[in-house]
Structures are given as structure tokens and as C-alpha cells.
NUDODO-891293 format. One record per residue: x, y, z of N, C-alpha, C, CB in turn; residue in three letters. Coordinates in steps of 0.02 Angstrom, whole numbers, padded with zeros to 5 digits, always signed. Glycine has a CB too. Example, Ala and Ser with C-alpha at 12.3 -4.5 7.8 and 13.67 -1.06 7.14 Angstrom:
BEGIN
+00660-00284+00390+00615-00225+00390+00660-00165+00390+00565-00224+00452ALA
+00642-00112+00354+00684-00053+00357+00645+00002+00394+00704-00030+00286SER
***
This chain:
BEGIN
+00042-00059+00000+00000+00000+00000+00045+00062+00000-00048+00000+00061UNK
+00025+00102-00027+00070+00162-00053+00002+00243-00057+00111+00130-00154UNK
+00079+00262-00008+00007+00315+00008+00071+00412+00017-00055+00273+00132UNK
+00043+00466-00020+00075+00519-00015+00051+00567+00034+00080+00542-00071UNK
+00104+00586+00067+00099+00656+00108+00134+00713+00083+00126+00649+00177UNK
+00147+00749+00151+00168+00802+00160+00239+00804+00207+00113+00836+00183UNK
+00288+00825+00222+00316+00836+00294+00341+00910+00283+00381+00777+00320UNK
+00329+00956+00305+00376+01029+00306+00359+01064+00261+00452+01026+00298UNK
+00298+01026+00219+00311+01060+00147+00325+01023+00083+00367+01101+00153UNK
+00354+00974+00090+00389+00941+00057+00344+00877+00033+00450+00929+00095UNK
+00339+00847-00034+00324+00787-00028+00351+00734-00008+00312+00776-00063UNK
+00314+00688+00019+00325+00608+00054+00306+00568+00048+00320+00592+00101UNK
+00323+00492+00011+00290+00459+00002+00296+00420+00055+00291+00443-00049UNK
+00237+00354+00073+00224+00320+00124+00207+00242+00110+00172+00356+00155UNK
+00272+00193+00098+00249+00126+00104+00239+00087+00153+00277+00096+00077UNK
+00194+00040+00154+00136+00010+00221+00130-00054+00191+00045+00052+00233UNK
+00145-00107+00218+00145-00195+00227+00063-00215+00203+00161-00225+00330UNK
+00030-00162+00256-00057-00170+00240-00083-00094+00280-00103-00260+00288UNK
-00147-00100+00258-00208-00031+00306-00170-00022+00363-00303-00059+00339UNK
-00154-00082+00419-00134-00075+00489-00074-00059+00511-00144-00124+00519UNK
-00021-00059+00450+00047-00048+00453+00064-00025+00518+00070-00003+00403UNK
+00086-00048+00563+00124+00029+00613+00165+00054+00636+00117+00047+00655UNK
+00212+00022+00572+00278+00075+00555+00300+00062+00485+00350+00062+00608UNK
+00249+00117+00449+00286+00126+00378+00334+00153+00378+00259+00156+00331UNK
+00368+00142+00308+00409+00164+00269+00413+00229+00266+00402+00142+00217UNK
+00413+00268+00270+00411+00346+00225+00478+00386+00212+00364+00404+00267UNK
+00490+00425+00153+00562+00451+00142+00528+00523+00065+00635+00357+00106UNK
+00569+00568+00082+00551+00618+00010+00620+00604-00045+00549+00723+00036UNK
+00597+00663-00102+00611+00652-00150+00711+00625-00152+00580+00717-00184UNK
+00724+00664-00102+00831+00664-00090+00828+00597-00080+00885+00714-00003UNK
+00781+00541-00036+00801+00471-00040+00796+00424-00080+00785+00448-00005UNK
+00724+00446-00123+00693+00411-00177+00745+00421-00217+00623+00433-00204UNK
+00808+00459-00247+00831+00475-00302+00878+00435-00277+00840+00543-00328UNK
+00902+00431-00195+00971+00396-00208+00942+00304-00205+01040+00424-00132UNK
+00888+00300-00176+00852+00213-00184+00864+00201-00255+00753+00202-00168UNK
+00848+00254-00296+00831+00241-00373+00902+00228-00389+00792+00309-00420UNK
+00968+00255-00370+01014+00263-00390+01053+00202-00374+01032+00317-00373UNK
+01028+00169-00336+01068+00107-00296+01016+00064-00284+01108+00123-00223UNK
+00965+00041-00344+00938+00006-00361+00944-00082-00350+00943+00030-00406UNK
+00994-00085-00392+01024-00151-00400+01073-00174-00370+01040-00162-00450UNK
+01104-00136-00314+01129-00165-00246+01072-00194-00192+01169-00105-00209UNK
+01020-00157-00208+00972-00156-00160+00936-00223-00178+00926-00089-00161UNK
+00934-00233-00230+00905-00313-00263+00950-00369-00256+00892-00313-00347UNK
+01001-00341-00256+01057-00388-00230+01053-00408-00166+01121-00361-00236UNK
+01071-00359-00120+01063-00370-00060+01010-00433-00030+01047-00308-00040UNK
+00944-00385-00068+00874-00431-00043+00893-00507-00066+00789-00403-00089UNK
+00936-00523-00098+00931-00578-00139+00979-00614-00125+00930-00567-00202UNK
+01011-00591-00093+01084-00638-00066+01057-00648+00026+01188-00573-00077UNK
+01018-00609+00054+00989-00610+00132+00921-00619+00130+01002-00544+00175UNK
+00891-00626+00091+00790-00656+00099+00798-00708+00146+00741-00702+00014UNK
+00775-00727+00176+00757-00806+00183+00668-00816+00171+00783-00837+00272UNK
+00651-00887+00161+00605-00911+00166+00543-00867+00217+00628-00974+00182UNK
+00559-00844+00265+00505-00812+00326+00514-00744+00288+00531-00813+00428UNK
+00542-00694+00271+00552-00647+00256+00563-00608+00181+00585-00648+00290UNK
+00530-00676+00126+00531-00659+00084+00476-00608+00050+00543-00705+00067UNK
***
């Protein structure tokens, strides 16, 4: 679930597991660019440390 705010002014986006989440995700545009930027470490990572419970 993916949901947008506000903080300061600023946009924020907000990812959530489900409705009850209660502790999303949230980060603005300076983190999204560097997530975007380091993409495929980040797929890596997930992919070399998933396990079975946490996939």
C-alpha cells in the first residue's frame, strides 16, 4: 500500500505492509533518487539475505 503526504512542505511518500501498518516506510524526494540510484545493490542485497520467513 502506497500512500503520499506532506512533511515541512515537502512531498513524502508512504509505504505500508497493509491498512494496519504501524511502522511505515516513508522518505522524500533526496532518498527516492538515491534508492533509485542504488537500485540493483538493493536487489542484490534482498537476494543474497531473503530467507524463506522474510521473503
Amino acid at each position: 500500500m502506497i500512500e503520499r503526504g506532506e512533511y515541512k512542505g515537502k512531498p513524502l511518500i508512504v509505504l505500508k505492509r497493509n491498512e494496519e501498518d504501524q511502522y511505515p516506510f516513508s522518505f522524500g524526494v533526496s532518498k527516492a533518487k538515491l534508492i533509485l540510484e542504488n537500485i540493483e545493490e538493493i536487489k542484490k542485497f534482498v537476494e543474497e539475505n531473503a530467507t524463506e520467513q522474510n521473503k
